[in-house]
C-alpha positions as YAML, in Angstrom:
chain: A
units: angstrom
residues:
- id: 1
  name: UNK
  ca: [17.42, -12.76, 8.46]
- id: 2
  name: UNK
  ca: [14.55, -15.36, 9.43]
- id: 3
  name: UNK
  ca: [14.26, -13.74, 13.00]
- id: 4
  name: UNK
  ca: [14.28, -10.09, 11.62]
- id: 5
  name: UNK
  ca: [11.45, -11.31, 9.12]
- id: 6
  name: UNK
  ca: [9.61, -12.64, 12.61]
- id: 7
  name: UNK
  ca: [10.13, -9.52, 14.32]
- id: 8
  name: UNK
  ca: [9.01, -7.65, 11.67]
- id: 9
  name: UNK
  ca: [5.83, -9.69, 10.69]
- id: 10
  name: UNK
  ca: [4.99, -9.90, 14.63]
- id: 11
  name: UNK
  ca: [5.41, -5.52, 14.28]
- id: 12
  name: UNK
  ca: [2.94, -5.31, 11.66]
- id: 13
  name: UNK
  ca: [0.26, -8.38, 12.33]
- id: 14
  name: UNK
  ca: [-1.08, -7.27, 15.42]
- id: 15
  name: UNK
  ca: [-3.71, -8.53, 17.61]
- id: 16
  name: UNK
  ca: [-6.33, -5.71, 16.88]
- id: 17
  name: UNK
  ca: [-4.87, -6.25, 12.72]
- id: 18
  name: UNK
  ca: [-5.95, -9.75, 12.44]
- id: 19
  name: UNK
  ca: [-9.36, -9.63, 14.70]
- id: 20
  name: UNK
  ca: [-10.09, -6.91, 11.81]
- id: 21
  name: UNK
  ca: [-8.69, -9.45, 9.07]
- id: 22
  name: UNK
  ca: [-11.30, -12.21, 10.10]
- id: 23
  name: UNK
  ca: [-14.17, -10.10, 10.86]
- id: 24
  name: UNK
  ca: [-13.95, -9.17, 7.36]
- id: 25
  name: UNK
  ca: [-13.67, -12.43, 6.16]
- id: 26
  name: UNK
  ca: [-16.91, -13.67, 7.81]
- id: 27
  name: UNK
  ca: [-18.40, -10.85, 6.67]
- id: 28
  name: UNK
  ca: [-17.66, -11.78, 2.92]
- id: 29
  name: UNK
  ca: [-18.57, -15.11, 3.64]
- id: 30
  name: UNK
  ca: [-21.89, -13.86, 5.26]
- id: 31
  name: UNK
  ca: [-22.26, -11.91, 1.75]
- id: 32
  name: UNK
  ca: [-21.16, -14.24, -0.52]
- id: 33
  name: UNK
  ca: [-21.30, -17.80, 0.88]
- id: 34
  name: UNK
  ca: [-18.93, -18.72, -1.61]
- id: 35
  name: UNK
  ca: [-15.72, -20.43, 0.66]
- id: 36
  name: UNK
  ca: [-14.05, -20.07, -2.91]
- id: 37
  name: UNK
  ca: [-14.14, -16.23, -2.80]
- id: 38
  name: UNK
  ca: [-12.48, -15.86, 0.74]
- id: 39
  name: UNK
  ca: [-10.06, -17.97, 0.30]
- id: 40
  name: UNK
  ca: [-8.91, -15.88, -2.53]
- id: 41
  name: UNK
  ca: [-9.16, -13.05, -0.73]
- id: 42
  name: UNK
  ca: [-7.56, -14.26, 1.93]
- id: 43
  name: UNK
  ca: [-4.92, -15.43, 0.01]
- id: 44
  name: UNK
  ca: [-4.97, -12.20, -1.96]
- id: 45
  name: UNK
  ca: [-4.36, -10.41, 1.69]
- id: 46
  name: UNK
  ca: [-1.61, -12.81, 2.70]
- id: 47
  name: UNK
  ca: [0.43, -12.26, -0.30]
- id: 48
  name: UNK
  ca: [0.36, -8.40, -0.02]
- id: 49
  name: UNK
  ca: [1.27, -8.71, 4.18]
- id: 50
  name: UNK
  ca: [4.19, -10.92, 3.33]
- id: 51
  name: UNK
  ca: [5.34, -8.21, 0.46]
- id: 52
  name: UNK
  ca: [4.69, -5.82, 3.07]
- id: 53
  name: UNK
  ca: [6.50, -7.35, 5.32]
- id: 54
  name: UNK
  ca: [9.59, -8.11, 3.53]
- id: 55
  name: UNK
  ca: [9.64, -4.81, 2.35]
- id: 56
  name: UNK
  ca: [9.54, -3.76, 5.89]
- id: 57
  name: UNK
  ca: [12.67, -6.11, 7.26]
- id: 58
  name: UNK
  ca: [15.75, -4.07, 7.07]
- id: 59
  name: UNK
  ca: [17.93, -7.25, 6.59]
- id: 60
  name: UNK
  ca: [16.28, -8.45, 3.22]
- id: 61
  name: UNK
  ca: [17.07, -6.13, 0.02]
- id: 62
  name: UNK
  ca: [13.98, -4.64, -1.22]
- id: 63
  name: UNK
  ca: [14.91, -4.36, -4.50]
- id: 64
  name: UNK
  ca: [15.18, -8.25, -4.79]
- id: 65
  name: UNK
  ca: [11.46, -8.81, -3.59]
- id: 66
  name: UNK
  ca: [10.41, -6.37, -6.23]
- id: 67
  name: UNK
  ca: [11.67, -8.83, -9.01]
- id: 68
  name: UNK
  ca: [10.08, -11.39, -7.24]
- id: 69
  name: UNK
  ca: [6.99, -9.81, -7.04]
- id: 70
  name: UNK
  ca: [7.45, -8.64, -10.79]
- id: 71
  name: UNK
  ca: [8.39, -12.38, -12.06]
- id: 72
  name: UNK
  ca: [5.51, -13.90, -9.53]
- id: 73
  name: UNK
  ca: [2.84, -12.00, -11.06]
- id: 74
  name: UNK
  ca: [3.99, -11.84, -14.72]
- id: 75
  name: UNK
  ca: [3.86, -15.71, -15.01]
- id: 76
  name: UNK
  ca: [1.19, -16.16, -13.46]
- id: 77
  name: UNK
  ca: [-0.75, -13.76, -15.39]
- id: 78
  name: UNK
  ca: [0.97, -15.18, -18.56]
- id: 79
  name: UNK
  ca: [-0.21, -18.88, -17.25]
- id: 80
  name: UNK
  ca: [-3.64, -17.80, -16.57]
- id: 81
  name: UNK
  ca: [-4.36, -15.41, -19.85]
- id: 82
  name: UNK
  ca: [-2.90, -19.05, -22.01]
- id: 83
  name: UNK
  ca: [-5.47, -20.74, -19.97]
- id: 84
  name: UNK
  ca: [-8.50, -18.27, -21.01]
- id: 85
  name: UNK
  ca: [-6.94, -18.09, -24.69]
- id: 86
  name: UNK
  ca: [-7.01, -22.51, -24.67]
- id: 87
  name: UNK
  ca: [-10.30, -22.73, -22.94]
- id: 88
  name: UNK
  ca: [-13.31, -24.36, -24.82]
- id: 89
  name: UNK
  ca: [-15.55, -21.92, -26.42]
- id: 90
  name: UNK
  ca: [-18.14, -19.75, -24.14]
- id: 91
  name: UNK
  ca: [-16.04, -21.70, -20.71]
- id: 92
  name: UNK
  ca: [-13.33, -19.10, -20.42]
- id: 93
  name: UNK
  ca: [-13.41, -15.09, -19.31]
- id: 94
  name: UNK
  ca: [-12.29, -12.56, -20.12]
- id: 95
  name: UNK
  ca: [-8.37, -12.96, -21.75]
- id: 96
  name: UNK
  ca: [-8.05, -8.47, -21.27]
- id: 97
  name: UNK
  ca: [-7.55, -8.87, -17.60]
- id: 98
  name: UNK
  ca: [-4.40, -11.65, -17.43]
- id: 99
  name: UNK
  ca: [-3.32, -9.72, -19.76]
- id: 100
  name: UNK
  ca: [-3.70, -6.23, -17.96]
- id: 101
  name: UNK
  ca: [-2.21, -8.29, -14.98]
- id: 102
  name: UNK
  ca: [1.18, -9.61, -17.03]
- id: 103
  name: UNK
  ca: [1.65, -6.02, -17.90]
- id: 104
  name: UNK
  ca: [1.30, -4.94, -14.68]
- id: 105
  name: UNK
  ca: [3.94, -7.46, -13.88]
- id: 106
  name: UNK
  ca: [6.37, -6.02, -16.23]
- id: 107
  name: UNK
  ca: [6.42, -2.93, -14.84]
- id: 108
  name: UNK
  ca: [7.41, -4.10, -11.46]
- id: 109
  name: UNK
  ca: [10.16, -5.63, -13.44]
- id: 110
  name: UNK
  ca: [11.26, -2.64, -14.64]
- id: 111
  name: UNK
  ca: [10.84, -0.49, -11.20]
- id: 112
  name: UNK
  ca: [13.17, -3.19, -9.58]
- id: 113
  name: UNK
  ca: [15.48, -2.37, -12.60]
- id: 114
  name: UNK
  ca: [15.20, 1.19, -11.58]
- id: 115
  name: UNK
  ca: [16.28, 0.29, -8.42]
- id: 116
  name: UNK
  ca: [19.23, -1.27, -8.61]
- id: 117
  name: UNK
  ca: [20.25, 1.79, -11.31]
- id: 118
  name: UNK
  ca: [19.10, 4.25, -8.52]
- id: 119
  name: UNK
  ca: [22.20, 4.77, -6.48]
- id: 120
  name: UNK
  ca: [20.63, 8.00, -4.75]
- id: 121
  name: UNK
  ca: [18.46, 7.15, -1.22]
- id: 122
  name: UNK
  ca: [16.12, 9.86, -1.66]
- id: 123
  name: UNK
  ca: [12.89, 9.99, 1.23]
- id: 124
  name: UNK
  ca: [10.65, 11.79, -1.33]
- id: 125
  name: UNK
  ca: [7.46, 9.86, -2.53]
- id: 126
  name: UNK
  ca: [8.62, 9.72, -6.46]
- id: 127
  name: UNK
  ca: [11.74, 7.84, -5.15]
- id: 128
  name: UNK
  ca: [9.41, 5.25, -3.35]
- id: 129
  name: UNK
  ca: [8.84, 1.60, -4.00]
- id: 130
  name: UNK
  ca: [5.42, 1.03, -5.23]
- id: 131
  name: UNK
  ca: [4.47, -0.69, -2.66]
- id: 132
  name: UNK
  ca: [5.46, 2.09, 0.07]
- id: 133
  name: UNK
  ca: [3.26, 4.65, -2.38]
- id: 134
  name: UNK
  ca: [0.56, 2.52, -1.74]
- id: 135
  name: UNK
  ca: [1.39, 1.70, 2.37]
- id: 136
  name: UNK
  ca: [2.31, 5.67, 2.58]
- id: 137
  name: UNK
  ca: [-1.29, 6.50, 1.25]
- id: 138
  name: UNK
  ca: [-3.14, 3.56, 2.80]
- id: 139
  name: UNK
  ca: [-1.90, 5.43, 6.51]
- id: 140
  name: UNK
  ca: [-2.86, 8.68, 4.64]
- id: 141
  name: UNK
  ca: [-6.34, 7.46, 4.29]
- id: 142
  name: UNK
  ca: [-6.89, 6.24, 7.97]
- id: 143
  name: UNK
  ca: [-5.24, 9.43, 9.38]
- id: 144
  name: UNK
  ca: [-7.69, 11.67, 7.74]
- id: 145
  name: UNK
  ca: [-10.77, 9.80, 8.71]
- id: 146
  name: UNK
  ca: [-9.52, 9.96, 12.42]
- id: 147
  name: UNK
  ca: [-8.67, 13.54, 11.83]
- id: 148
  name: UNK
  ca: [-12.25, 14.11, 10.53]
- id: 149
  name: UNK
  ca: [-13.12, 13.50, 14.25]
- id: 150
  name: UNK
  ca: [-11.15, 16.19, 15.50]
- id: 151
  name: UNK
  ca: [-7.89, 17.16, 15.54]
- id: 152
  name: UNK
  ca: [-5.22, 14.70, 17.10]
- id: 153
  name: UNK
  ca: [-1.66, 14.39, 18.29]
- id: 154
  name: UNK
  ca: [0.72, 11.86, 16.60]
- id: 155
  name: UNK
  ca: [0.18, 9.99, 19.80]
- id: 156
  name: UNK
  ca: [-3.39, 9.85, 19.26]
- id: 157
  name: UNK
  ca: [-3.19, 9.20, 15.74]
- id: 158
  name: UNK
  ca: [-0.98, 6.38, 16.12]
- id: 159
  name: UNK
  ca: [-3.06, 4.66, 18.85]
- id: 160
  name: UNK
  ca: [-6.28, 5.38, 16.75]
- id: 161
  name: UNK
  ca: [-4.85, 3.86, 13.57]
- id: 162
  name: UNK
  ca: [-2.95, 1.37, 14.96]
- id: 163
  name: UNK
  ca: [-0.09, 2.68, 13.78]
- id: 164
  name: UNK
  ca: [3.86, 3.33, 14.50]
- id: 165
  name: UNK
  ca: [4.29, 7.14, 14.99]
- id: 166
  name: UNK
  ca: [6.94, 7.01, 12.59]
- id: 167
  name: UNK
  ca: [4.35, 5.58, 10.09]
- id: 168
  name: UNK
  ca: [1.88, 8.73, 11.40]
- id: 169
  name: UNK
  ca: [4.23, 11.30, 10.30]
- id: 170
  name: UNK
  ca: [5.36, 9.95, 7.18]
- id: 171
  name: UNK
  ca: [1.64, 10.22, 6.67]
- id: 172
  name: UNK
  ca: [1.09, 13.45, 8.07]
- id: 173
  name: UNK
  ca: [4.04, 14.38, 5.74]
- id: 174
  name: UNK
  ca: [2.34, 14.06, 2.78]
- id: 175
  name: UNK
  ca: [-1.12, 15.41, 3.91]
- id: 176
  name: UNK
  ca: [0.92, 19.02, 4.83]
- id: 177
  name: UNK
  ca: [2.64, 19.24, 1.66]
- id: 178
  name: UNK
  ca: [-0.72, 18.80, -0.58]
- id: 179
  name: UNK
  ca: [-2.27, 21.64, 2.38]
- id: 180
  name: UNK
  ca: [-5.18, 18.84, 3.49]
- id: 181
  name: UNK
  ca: [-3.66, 18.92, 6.86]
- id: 182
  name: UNK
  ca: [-2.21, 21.54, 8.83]
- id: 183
  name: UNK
  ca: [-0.58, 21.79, 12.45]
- id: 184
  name: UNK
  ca: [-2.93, 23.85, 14.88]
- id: 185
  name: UNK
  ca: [-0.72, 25.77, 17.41]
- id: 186
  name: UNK
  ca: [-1.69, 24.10, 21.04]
- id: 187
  name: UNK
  ca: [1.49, 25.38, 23.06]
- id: 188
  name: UNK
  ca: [4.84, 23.83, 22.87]
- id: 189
  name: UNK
  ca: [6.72, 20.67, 23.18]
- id: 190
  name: UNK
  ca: [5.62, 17.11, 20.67]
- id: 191
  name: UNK
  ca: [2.83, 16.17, 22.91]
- id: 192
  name: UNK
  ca: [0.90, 19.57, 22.75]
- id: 193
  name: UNK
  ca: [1.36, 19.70, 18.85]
- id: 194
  name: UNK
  ca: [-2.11, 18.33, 17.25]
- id: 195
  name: UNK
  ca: [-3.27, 18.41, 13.52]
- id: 196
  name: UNK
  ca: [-6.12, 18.97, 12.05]
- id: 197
  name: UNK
  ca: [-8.12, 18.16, 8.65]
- id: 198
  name: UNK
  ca: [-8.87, 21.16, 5.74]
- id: 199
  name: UNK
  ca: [-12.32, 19.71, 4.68]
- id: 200
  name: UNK
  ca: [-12.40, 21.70, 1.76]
- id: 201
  name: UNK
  ca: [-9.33, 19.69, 0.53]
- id: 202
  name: UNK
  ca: [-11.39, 16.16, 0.99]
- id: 203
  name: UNK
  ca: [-13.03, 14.51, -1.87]
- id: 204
  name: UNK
  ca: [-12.37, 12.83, -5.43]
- id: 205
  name: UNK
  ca: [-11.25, 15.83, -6.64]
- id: 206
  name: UNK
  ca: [-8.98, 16.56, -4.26]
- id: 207
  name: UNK
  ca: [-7.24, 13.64, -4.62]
- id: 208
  name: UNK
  ca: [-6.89, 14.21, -7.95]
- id: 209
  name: UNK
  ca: [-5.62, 17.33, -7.80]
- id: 210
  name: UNK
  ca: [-3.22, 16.39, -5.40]
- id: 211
  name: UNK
  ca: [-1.89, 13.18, -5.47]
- id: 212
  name: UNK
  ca: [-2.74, 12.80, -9.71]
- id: 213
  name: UNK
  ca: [0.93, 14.42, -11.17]
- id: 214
  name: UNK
  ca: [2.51, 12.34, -8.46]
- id: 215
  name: UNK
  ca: [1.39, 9.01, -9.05]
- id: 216
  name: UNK
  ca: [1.86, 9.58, -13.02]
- id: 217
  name: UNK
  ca: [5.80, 10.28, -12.29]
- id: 218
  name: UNK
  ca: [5.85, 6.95, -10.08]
- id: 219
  name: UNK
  ca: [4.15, 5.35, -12.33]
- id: 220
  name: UNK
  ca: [6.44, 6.74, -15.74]
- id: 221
  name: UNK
  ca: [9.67, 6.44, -13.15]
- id: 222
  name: UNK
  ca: [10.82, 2.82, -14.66]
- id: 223
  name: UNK
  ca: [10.74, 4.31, -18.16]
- id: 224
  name: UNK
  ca: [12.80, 7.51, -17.26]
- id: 225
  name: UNK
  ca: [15.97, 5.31, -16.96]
...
């Protein structure tokens, strides 16, 4: 399991991926000169990468590092909201947010619960962790802005975004079905077949419109079982 966790984590943290890591760091540190603040970013960033990338390793059971990650961030939360509620008069913040965070906790609780009652392997994006929601749209996001370019083959795409081309189409796959992106007819075979971006379908709205029903059955998909 440990090398499969390697493999994967060497997959995912590339070269180009960490250069772009730092550079941001300095660049919050150039903003902020607080070291406080990129620290916790940074160790914001790591914790999400090493989600990521046990969520990614098909020898550890993702349904297991969902109730870690559900447990992880309800105690903490819980921990840091008795902190604010103990504090000394005018020293503490605000107690709403560890509180938003412990329920936020809960529900991951309850969407590993889900999982483990699931017994159906469905592909389609309301069967998805909540963490491959957010990874799914996260590629969604960079292959539009390439695509606003011009229009690309999933080779391009993937070398642009620094991405698998399995990761590219799972992308792709949800920018066709919402119409944003559509395949323009180049000739035959995979490497003639590029795709290209429906402006119109761009924007706040948009996304709204789009991706808005969706996220509200993920997110109401613990509490349907």
């Amino acid at each position: 399991m440990v090398s499969s966790i390697g493999r994967t984590a060497r997959e995912q943290l590339t070269g180009r991926y960490v250069l772009a890591v730092v550079a941001f760091l300095a660049l919050v540190y150039g903003v902020t000169q607080n070291i406080g603040t990129v620290f916790a970013i940074a160790l914001g960033l790591a914790f999400v990468e090493t989600i990521s990338i046990l969520r990614e390793t098909p020898t550890v059971d993702s349904r297991w590092v969902g109730v870690g990650l559900g447990a992880f961030i309800t105690i903490a939360s819980l921990g840091w909201l008795s902190w604010e509620l103990t504090a000394a008069a005018g020293t503490g913040g605000p107690a709403w947010f560890p509180a938003l965070t412990a329920l936020i906790g809960v529900w991951f609780l309850f969407d590993a619960r889900a999982d483990f009652a699931e017994e159906t392997d469905s592909d389609s994006p309301d069967d998805m962790t909540a963490s491959e929601v957010m990874l799914v749209m996260n590629h969604a996001h960079l292959v539009v802005e390439e695509l606003k370019q011009e229009p690309k083959t999933v080779a391009e795409l993937a070398d642009a975004c620094d991405l698998t081309e399995s990761r590219v189409r799972e992308a792709l796959d949800v920018g066709t079905d919402d119409g944003m992106i559509y395949r323009v007819n180049a000739g035959t075979g995979d490497d003639a077949k590029r795709y290209a971006l429906d402006e119109s379908k761009v924007g706040g709205l948009a996304f709204v419109r789009s991706n808005g029903k969706r996220i509200l059955r993920r997110l109401a998909r613990p509490f349907r079982r």
